[in-house]
N, C-alpha and C positions, 0 to 999 in steps of 0.2 A: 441631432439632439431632439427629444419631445419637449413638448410645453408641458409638462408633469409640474407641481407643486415641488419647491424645494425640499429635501428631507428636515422634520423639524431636530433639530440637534439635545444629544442628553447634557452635552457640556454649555446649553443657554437654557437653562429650565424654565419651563413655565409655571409653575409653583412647587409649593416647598419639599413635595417627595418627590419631585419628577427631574432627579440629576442623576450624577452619575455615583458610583461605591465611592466613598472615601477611602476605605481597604478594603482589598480585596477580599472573596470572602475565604474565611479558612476550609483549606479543598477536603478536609476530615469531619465537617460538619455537615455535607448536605444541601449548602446555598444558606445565602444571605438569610438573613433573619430580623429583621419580620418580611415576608417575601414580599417581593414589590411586582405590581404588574410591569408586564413587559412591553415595550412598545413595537407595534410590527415594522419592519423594514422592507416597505414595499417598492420602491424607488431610488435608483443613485440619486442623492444630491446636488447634480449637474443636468441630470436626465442621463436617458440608455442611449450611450456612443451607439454610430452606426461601425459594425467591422470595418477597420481598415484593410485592403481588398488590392492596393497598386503600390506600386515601389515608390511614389511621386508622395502617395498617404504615408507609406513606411517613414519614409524621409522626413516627415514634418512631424509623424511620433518622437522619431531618435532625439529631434533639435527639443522637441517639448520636454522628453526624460531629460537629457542632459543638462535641462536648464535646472531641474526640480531640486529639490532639497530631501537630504530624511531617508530612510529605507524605502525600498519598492517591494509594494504585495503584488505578489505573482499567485496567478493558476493557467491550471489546461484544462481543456475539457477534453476526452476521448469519446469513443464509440465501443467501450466492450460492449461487448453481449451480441453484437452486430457487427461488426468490421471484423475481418483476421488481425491486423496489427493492433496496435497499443499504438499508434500518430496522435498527435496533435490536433486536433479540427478546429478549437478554438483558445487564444493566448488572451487572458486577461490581466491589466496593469493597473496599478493605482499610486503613483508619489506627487506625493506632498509639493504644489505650485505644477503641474502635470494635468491632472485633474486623472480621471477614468479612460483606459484605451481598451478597447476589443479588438483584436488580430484575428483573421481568417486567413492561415498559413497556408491556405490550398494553393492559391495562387501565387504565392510568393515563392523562389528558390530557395531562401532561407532567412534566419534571423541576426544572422553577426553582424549586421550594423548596431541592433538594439542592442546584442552581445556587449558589443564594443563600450558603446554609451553608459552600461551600467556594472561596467568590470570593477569599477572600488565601492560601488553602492550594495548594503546590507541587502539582499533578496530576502522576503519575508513570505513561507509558503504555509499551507497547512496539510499536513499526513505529505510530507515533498517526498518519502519516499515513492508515491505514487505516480511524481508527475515529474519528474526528474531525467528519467527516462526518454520520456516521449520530448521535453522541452532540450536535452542534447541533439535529438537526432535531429532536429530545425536549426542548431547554432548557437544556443543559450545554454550557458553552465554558469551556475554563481561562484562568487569565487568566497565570499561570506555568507552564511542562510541562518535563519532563525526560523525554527519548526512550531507553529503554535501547536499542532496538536503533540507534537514530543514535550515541548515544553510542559502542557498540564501535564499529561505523565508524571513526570519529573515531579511536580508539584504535589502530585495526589490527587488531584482530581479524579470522580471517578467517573466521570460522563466526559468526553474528551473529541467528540465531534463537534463542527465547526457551528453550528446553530444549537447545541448545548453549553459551550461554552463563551459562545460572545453574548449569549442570553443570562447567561447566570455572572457574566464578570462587566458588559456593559449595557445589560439591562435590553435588549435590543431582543426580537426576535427575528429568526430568519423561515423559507419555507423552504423547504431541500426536495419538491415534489419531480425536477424536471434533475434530480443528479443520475439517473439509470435512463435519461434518455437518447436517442442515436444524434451526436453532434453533427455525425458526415452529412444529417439534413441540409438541402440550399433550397431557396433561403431559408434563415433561421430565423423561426416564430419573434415576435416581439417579445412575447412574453419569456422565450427563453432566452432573451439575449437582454433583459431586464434582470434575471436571477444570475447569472452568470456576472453581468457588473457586481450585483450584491454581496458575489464571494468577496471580493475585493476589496468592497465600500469600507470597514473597519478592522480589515487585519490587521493595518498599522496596530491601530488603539489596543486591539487583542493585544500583542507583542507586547506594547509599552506595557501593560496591567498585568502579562505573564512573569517579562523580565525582572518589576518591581517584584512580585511575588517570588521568584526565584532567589533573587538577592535577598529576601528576608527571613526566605531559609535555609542560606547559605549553601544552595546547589547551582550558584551562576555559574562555576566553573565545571561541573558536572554537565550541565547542558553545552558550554564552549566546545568539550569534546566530543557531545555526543554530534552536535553541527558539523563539527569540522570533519565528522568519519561521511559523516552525509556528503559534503565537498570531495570528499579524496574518491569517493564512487560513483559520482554523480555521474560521467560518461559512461563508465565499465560496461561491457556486454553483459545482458543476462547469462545467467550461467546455464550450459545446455543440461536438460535432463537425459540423463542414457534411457533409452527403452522406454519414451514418452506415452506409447501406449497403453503402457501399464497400469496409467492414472487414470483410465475409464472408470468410470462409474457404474459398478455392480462387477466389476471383472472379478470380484471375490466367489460368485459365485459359477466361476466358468472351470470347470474341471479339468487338466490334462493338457499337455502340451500341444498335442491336436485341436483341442477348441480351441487355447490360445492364439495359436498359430492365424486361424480367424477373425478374433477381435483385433490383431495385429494389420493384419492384410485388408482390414476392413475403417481399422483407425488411417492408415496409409491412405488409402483409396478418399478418404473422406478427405484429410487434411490437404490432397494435393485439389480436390475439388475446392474448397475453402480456400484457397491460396490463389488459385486462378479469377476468384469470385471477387476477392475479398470482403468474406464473406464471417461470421463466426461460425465455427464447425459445428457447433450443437445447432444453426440455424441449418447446416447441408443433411443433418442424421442425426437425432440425439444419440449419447450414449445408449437409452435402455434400448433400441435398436436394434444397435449394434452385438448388444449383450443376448437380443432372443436370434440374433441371426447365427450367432456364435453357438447357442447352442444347441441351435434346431437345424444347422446344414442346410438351408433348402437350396437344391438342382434346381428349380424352374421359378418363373417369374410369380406364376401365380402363388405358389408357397410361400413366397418372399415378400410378395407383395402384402400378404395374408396378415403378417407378423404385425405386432404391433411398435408403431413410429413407421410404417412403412408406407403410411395410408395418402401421404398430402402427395399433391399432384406436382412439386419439382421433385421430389424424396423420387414416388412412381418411374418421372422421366428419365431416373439416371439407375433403371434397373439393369443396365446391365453392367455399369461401372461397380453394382455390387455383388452380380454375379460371376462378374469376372477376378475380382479378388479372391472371393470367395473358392471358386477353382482354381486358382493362383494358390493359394491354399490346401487344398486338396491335394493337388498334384508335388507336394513337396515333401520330399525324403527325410529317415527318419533324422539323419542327421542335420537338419534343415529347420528344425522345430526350436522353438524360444526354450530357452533353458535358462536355468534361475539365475543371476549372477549373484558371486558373492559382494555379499555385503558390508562395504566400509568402514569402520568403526563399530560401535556398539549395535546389539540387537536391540528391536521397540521392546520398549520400557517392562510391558504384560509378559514378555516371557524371559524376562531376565534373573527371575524366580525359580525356574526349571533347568535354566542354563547355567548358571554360576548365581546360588542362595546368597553365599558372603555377600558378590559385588550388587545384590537387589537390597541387601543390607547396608552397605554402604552407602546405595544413591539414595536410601532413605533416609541416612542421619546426615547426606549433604542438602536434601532437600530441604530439611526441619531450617538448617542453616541460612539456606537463602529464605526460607519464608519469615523468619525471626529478623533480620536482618532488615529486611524489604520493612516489614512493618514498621520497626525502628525507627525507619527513616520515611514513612507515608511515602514508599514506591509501589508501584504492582513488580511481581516478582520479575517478571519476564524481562522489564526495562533494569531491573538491578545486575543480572546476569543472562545469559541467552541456555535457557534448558537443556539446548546440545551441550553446550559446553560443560555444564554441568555432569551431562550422562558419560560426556568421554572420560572427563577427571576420574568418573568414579568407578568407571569401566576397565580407562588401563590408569592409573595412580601412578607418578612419578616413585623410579626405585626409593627414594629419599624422600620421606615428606618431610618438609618445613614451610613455613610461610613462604620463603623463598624461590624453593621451589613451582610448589603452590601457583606464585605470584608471574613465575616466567612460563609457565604450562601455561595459564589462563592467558596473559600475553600472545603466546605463541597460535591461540584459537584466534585469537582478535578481541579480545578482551579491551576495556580501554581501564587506562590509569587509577579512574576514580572509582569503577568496580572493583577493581583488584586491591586496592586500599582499604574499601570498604570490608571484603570478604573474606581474601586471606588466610586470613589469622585464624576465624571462624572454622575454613576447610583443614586446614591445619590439625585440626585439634579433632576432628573427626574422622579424617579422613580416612587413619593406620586401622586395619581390623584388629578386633579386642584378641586377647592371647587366647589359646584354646584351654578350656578348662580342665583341672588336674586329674 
């Protein structure tokens, strides 16, 4: 623990403007009014835990949670931009009679003791679809979750990050400078293991200020379900993308199944080096690289080398891992060449006009729907309904339109209850194309 000054608290004010909202503020207006300075939140209230590091520490966490009371705020911290995986490097905790814990999951096997200890207690995350993931593959799945940042959604808010919104609902500000940096660091800065409790330090109080606010306008069971689809996926594997090379960046402008064939052998080549490193792939090659190697062919190192992204000196030392894809490439038959796969469900949206006019006509007046709808009820559209869902409805249409219908298609995508309720009726009534004129 540091000898830090305690945090001063917004619920013991030190004079008459300096407490907390009486209500929250209406998420359609902008922030509270008349604005109130914000206070910075530079310090846990306990002072910044040292990581828990040995099975002996683990132990003395699980007996502390399970003593606590109240929901527990959970995060992770990852390493994108720098690690290959999506892991865990740092778990932080906060309930109520518990005080603050910092987990360093490196050294541990895993987390199902803590699992264990907090199976009937409320997990309280923010954006958990992020860190969900990474907090299964260690041993921890909630069995209950409250999403502050789904939450504001749902609300209306329209700033919906965790130091916009614990600033605008408990006055508090946060600084978010060390959230893009590499967690797999040991040891970890002080200062970064001081902002990392800080996620933690008022999530509860977030939650309790979102959930009144939901209750008050009659979306607490909207959120129930939207938590619980977060629960039922929480382990699921990510879903594999076919032909994951395709998502380079700039590959729109690579022409012909032969250049393809390169960005391919070259996206390979890179990822299985980034795999062995773990490493992040745009730290082994960036894309735009990848993209002039792709369309410039170069035989020899020094052409290759020449290219631009090719310039840094680990890039350099692994010239021949790309000159050997690259002739890996070369040497491969016509029949051997990336070819387009067909594609899924509906075409993107921009050429749906050229393809079938009626059905760009109709995901127009289903559009108009959800955005009327969404407003209605101070949603952003996207949390009212999922866009795909929308494009396939309006793409292939049930033989039969009625609400009913309607309501078991959108089901059938994974639609939840209180969207299909909501909408419905709406797509219903849009959805049949007009009669052709006499």
């Amino acid at each position: 623990m540091t000898d830090e000054a305690p945090l001063p608290r917004r619920d013991t004010p030190d004079h008459e403007t300096d407490g907390p909202h009486d209500v929250p503020p209406d998420p359609t207006s902008g922030g509270p009014e008349p604005a109130r300075a914000s206070v910075p939140l530079t310090a846990p209230r306990e002072g910044t835990p040292r990581p828990v590091e040995s099975a002996g520490e683990l132990a003395e966490v699980v007996a502390r949670m399970a003593a606590g009371s109240g929901p527990v705020a959970v995060d992770a911290e990852r390493a994108s931009g720098y690690r290959y995986t999506q892991r865990a490097y740092l778990v932080q905790l906060r309930r109520e009679g518990a005080g603050t814990v910092l987990i360093d999951p490196m050294p541990l096997d895993d987390l199902g003791t803590l699992d264990a200890a907090l199976a009937d207690t409320e997990w309280v995350l923010h954006a958990a679809s992020q860190d969900l993931a990474c907090l299964a593959e260690i041993g921890m799945k909630p069995r209950r979750l409250f999403d502050t940042e789904l939450a504001a959604r749902l609300a209306g808010f329209e700033r919906v990050g965790l130091a916009a919104i614990t600033e605008q609902l408990l006055g508090y500000s946060l600084e978010k400078h060390h959230s893009a940096a590499d967690w797999s660091t040991r040891p970890l800065p002080e200062s970064w293991l001081t902002y990392a409790a800080l996620d933690v330090e008022l999530l509860t109080d977030l939650r309790d200020r979102l959930a009144d606010e939901l209750e008050r306008q009659g979306k607490a069971e909207w959120a129930a379900e939207e938590f619980a689809a977060l629960v039922a996926g929480a382990d699921r594997p990510p879903r594999t993308r076919p032909d994951p090379w395709r998502r380079t960046s700039g590959i729109h402008r690579v022409r012909g199944a032969r250049a393809q064939s390169r960005v391919r052998a070259l996206w390979y080549a890179r990822d299985g080096v980034a795999a062995r490193r773990d490493s992040a792939p745009g730290r082994v090659l960036p894309d735009s690289a990848i993209i002039a190697a792709a369309e410039l062919d170069p035989k020899d190192e020094r052409t290759l080398l020449g290219l631009p992204g090719f310039g840094g000196r680990s890039v350099r030392r692994l010239a021949r891992v790309w000159l050997d894809a690259l002739d890996a490439a070369r040497a491969l038959g016509d029949d051997e060449l990336p070819v387009n796969q067909p594609v899924e469900g509906p075409p993107p949206p921009h050429r749906w006009a050229e393809r079938d006019p009626v059905a760009a006509a109709r995901l127009q007046r289903c559009r108009q729907i959800v955005i009327g709808t969404a407003e209605a009820h101070t949603l952003p559209p996207e949390n009212l309904i999922s866009p795909d869902f929308i494009r396939r409805l309006a793409w292939s249409p049930p033989a039969e339109v009625t609400p009913q219908t309607i309501a078991d298609t959108l089901r059938g995508f994974g639609a939840r209850n209180w969207q299909v309720t909501l909408i419905a009726d709406g797509l219903a009534k849009v959805l049949p194309d007009p009669a052709p004129a006499a």
